[in-house]
N, C-alpha and C positions, 0 to 999 in steps of 0.2 A: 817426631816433630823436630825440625830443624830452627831453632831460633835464628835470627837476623843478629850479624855481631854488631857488638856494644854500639862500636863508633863506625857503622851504615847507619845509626839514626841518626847521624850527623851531615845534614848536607851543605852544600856551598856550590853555586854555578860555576864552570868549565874549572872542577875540581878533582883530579884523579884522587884513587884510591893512597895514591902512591904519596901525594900530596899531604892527603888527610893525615896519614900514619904520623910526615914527617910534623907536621901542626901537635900535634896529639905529644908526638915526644919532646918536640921543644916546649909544649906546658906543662911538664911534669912526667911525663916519661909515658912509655905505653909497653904493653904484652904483642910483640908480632902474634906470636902462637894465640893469642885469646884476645886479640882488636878490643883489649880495656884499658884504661887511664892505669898505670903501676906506677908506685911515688918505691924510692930507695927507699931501705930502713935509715939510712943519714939525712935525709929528707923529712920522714918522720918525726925522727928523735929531733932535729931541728924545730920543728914546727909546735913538738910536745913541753920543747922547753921552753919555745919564747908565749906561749900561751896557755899550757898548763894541761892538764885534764888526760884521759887516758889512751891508749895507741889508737884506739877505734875512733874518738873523737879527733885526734891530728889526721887520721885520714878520709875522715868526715870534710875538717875544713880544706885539706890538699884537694879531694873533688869537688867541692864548688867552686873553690879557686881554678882549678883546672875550666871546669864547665862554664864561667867568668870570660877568660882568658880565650875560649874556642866561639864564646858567642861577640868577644870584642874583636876577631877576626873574622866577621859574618859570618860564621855557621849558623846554619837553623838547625833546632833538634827537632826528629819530625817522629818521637820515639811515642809512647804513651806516660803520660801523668796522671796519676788517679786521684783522686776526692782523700787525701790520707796525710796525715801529718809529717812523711817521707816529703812524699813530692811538692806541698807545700813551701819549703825549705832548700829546693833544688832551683837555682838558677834559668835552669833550663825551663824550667815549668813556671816560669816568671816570677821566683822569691828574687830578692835585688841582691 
C-alpha cells in the first residue's frame, strides 16, 4: 500500500506541486522528503512558551495554525476526516 502524501490532500486550482510545497513552508515549514507540515524545535519551544502546555501540545497548536493559514490561501483539503474527537478539532475538517 502506497499512501497519498500528507499535503496531495491539499488542493488549489492551476496549483503546481511546486507551488503547494512552497505555501506549506511559508506556513511553518515542511519535510520535502515526507510532503508534511515540520515546525523547528525554535518554533516549538516559542509557541510552548507563550501558551504553556507540553511539546505535543505546541505542535498540536502549530498544525492547526498551519492547516488555518493553507485554508485562508484557498486550499481545500480533500483528505478523510472521521466521526473522532482528532478530526473534530482540525481545521481542516471544519473545527474554526
Amino acid at each position: 500500500m502506497n499512501p497519498k502524501p500528507f499535503l496531495h490532500s491539499w488542493e488549489k486550482e492551476n496549483t503546481t506541486p511546486e507551488d503547494r510545497m512552497s505555501d506549506a513552508m511559508e506556513y511553518g515549514g515542511a519535510r520535502r522528503e515526507r510532503n508534511v507540515p515540520s515546525f523547528s524545535r525554535e518554533k516549538i519551544r516559542a509557541e510552548q512558551g507563550s501558551s504553556g502546555g507540553s511539546v505535543f501540545d505546541a505542535r498540536g497548536r502549530l498544525f492547526r495554525e498551519w492547516e488555518r493559514c493553507m485554508l485562508r490561501k484557498d486550499y481545500k483539503y480533500v483528505g478523510e476526516c472521521f466521526d473522532n474527537e482528532i478530526s473534530k478539532t482540525l481545521p481542516s475538517c471544519g473545527a474554526p
